[in-house]
C-alpha positions, 0 to 999 in steps of 0.5 A, spaced: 480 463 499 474 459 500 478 452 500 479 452 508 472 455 509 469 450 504 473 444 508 477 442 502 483 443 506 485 445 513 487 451 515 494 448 518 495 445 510 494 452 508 499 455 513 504 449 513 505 451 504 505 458 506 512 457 511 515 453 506 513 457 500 516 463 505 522 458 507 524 457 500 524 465 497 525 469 503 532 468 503 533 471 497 527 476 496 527 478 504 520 481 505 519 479 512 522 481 517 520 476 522 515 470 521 511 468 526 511 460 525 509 457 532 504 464 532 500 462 525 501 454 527 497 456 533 491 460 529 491 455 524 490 449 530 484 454 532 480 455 525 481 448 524 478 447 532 473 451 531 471 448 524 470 441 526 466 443 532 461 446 527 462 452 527 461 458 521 468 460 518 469 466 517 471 469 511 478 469 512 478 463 515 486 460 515 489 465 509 496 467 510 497 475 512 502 478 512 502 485 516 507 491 514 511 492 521 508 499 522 502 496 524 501 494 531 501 486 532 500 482 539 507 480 541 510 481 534 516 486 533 513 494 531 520 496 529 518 500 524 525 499 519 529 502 525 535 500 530 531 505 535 525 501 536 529 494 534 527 490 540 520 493 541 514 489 542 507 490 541 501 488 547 496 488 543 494 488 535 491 495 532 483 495 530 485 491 523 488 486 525 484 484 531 478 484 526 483 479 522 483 475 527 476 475 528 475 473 521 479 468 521 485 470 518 492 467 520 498 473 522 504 469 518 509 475 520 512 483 520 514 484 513 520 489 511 519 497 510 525 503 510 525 507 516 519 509 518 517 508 512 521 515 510 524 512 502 520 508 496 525 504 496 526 497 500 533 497 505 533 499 512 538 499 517 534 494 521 537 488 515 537 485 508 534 490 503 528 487 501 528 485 493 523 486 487 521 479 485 522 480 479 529 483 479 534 483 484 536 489 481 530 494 481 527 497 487 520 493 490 518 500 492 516 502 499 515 502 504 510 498 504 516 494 501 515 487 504 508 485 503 508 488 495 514 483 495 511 477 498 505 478 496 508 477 488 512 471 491 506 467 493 508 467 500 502 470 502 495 471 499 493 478 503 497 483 506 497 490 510 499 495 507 501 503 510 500 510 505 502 517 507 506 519 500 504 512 496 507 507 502 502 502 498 502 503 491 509 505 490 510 497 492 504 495 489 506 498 481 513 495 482 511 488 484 506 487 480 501 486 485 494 490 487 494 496 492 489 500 495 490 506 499 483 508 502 479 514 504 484 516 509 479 514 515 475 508 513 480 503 516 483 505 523 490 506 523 492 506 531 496 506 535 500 513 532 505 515 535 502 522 535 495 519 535 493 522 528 496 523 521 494 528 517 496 524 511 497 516 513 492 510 510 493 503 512 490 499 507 489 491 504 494 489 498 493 482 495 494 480 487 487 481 485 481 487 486 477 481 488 481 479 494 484 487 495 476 488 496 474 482 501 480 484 505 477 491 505 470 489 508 474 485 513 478 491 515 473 497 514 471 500 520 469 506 525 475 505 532 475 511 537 482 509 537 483 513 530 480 519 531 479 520 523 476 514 522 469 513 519 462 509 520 462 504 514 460 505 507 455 501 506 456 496 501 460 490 500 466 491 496 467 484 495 460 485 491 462 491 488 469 487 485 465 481 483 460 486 479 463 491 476 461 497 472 460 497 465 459 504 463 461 510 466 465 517 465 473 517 466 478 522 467 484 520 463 490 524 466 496 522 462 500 526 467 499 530 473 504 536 473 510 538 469 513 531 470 511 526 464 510 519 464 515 514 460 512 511 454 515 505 456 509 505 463 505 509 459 502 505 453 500 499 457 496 505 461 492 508 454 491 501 451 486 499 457 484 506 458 482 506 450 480 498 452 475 501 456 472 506 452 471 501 445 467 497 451 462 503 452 466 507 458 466 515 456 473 517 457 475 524 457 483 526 458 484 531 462 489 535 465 488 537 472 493 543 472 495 542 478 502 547 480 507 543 484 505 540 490 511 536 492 513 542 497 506 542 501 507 534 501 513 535 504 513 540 509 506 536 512 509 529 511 516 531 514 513 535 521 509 529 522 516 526 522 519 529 526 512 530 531 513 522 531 520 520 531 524 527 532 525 527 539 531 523 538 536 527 535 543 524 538 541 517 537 538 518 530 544 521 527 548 515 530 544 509 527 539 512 522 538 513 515 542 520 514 536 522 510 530 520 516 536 524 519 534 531 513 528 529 513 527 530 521 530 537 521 527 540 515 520 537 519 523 541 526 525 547 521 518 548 518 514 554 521 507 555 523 507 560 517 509 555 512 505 549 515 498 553 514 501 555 507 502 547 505 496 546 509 492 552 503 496 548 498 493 542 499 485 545 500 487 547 493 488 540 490 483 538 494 479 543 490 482 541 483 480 534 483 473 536 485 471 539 480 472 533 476 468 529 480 463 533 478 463 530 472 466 523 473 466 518 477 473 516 477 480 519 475 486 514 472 493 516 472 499 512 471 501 509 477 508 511 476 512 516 471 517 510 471 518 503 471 521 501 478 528 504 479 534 500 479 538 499 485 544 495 486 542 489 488 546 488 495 544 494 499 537 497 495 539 503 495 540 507 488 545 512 486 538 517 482 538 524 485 533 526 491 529 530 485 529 525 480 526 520 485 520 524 487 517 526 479 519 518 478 512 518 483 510 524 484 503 521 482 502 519 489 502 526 492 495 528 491 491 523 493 495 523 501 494 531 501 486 529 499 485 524 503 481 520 497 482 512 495 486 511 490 488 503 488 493 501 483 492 495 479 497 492 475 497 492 468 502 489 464 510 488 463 516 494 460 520 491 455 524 489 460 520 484 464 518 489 470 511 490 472 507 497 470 501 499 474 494 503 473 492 508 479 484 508 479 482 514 483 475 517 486 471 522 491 472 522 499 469 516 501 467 513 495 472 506 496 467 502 493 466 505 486 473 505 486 474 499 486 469 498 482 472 501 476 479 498 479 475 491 478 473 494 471 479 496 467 483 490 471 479 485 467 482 489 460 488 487 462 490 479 461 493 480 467 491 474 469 495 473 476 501 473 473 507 471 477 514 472 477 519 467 476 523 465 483 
């Protein structure tokens, strides 16, 4: 990243290797929905202007990004995966991206996600399924299908991301890449359609800590627009990424709930937690003994749904996927009784993990139970019932319902060639010691940027 600010290269090189890299893989992989060649063009010609007059480049200056297409980008489309916002163009960039823009950044485009980000897997009615790089016949994960996928490909170096259920990690662990859903707040997410989410992150992906933490820095941030957003931490991430601890406790959960992980995602998980407990790290398993959550996740998410895409009915059975269609009428169905009932469960998580952070720093689970699901390569769809589905990330669940940061990190390949991930977790508002511990157990992994083969 530090070529273009170092003037080893120009920003319009960096631009023209990244649309030809896209030009080259997105036929096969679909990650964008839309590539805004004459747009990154422009703002390359900008960074490169601003450069030869003397100016001070800013961190990002001429990175490829590529932004999830829930997220509001000036004069791209925001169709949210949806026929019933196909054509929809946004006026002005979200808080995030602005704050790209000043740092240099360069928008390369609208990546692909499942209807309004309702499925964890990467087809729409919008288009092409968007495939995993490294099997077309296995899910990339979702919602933020899109950005872990071209990030995996090379297409971009830093990409955004959205979480209300796992929309970053979910992606992120299947394409082997880094995803981090921050503490819900710490980068705005605006414009909403209902103008706040109880449960909805917008967060950086890319292929290390160290460039998911420089993103972050970018993009964190207060913005009156969000009303739960927060002042900033303090610290830099990017610092904290580049010097990670050397010591320090951990909780261990192999499983959070009934479900158990599959020994093939498992064991890549253990070694570099044992990895960081030879180097000094004290590491203590742990079962949270959590009852079933998914329902209380459920009803939140789903009448949050509804709130934002429901007042449509006629036309969404028409054109949307039939389970945003169920999903959409279990959300109107839900009561003021059972909504505070779900909203008691989640003060219940919330309470569960606090009493370890009483006595660790960070919390690891695997990032999934699964390796990513198969999928017939055509349409992204996968023949696994509904409540198989869910236990398959059901570790995703707890950290919407509690708001804490949580950024999974890729540690190795199943038998079969296809990417597992590690889920790092800390306390509300501890961003940086989470990735600080994220930083640590990465470099336990021999990871080293692995790449599929195109």
């Amino acid at each position: 990243m530090a070529a273009v600010h170092d003037g080893q290269v120009s920003a319009r090189e960096v631009v023209e290797a990244a649309l030809a890299r896209i030009a080259a893989t997105d036929g096969q992989l679909r990650a964008f929905r839309h590539v805004d060649a004459e747009g990154a063009r422009a703002a390359a010609a900008a960074v490169d202007a601003a450069h030869a007059r003397g100016a001070t480049p800013g961190p990002l200056a001429g990175v490829p990004v590529a932004v999830k297409e829930q997220v509001a980008v000036a004069g791209l489309p925001r169709e949210a995966g949806s026929l019933l916002l196909k054509g929809n163009i946004e006026a002005s960039d979200g808080p995030a991206v602005a704050r790209l823009r000043a740092a240099g950044a360069v928008i390369m485009g609208m990546t692909a996600m499942p209807e309004f980000g309702h499925l964890a897997f990467g087809h729409s009615p919008l288009g092409p399924a968007t495939r995993n790089p490294w099997s077309a016949g296995h899910t990339p994960g979702g919602s933020s299908s899109g950005s872990a996928a071209a990030l995996a490909a090379g297409q971009v170096a830093l990409a955004l991301g959205t979480d209300g259920g796992g929309s970053i990690r979910i992606p992120a662990s299947c394409c082997g890449v880094v995803g981090h859903k921050p503490t819900l707040g710490r980068v705005p997410h605006a414009p909403l359609r209902a103008g706040f989410s109880p449960m909805s992150h917008l967060g950086p992906m890319a292929r290390s800590v160290a460039d998911t933490a420089l993103l972050l820095d970018v993009i964190a941030d207060q913005d009156h627009m969000d009303p739960a957003s927060l002042p900033p931490e303090g610290v830099s991430y990017a610092e904290i990424a580049s010097h990670p601890p050397t010591s320090g406790r951990i909780a261990w959960a192999p499983q959070l709930g009934r479900a158990e992980a599959d020994p093939d995602v498992l064991a890549p998980c253990r070694a570099v937690v044992r990895a960081l407990a030879d180097d000094g790290f004290e590491v203590t398993e742990v079962d949270p003994f959590l009852d079933d959550w998914i329902e209380a996740w459920a009803v939140i998410f789903d009448v949050s749904l509804a709130l934002n895409v429901g007042k449509q009915p006629d036309a969404m059975r028409g054109v949307s996927d039939a389970t945003l269609v169920a999903r959409v009428a279990h959300g109107q169905s839900v009561s003021a009784t059972e909504f505070l009932a779900a909203e008691a469960a989640r003060r219940d998580v919330w309470a569960a993990f606090e009493r370890l952070y009483r006595d660790f720093a960070v919390v690891m689970t695997p990032t999934l139970l699964q390796p990513p699901l198969p999928v017939d390569p055509a349409t992204g769809v996968t023949d696994k019932p509904d409540s198989w589905v869910e236990r398959w990330f059901q570790h995703m669940y707890p950290f919407n319902l509690t708001g804490q940061p949580a950024v999974t990190i890729p540690v190795g390949l199943t038998a079969d060639g296809l990417p597992n991930g590690l889920q790092v977790v800390g306390p509300r508002l501890a961003d940086g010691v989470t990735l600080g511990f994220a930083a640590a157990a990465e470099s336990r992994t021999g990871w080293n940027g692995t790449r599929p083969e195109l």
